[in-house]
N, C-alpha and C positions, 0 to 999 in steps of 0.2 A: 504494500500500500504506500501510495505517493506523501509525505509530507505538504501540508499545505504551504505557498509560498508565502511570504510577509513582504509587503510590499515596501521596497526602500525611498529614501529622499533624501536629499542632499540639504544640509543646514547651513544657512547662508553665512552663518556667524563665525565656526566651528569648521567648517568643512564637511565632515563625517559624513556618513550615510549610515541614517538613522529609522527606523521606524515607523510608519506610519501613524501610527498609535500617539508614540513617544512625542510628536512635536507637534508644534501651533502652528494651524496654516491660515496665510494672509490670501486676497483673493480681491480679485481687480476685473469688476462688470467690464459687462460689452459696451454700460456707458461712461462708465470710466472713474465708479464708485468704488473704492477701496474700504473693504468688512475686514475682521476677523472671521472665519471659519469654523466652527468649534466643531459642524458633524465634517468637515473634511468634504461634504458634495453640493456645495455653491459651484454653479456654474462660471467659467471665467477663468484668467489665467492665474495661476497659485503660486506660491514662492512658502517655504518652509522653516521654520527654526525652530532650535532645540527648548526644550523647556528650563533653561538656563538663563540666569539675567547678563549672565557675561554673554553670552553667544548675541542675546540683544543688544547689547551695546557694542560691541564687533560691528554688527549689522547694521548698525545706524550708524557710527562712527565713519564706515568704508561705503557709507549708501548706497550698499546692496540691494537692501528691498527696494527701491524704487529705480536702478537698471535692472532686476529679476522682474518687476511687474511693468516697466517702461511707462512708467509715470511719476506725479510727484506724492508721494505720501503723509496725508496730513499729521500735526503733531500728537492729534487725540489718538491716532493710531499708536503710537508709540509709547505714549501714555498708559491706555489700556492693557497694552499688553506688559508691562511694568510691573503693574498694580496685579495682574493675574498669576506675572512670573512669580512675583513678591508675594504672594498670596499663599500659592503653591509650598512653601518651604513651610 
């Protein structure tokens, strides 16, 4: 019997290739509206990061997420996900 696959992602902060599961996805509409993702199946293009406040701040530091979503990413985004990294611990 086959093992089921886990699907990987690359974490923009970190590098790694991580989990599906494991990390926060961000997601950027066809109209050009940038969420957070919590179930992972928002339509649009996605960009990944570890559930790590430093892998966040990597990522915004080297503004990653917004060449990964090819837009500009507002600050409440960054915010949020802060507040949920810092949560998490």
């Amino acid at each position: 019997m086959q093992e089921k696959r886990v699907p990987l992602r690359k974490c923009l902060g970190c590098g790694e290739m991580i989990g599906k599961k494991g990390a926060v996805r961000i997601v950027r509409s066809k109209e050009g509206e940038v969420t957070i993702d919590p179930t992972g199946k928002k339509s649009g293009r996605g960009a990944y990061i570890c559930r790590d406040a430093g892998c966040l701040a990597l990522a915004r530091k080297g503004r990653r997420l917004e060449r990964a979503l090819k837009c500009e990413v507002p600050a409440e985004i960054y915010e949020t996900l802060e507040k949920e990294l810092n949560a998490d611990k």
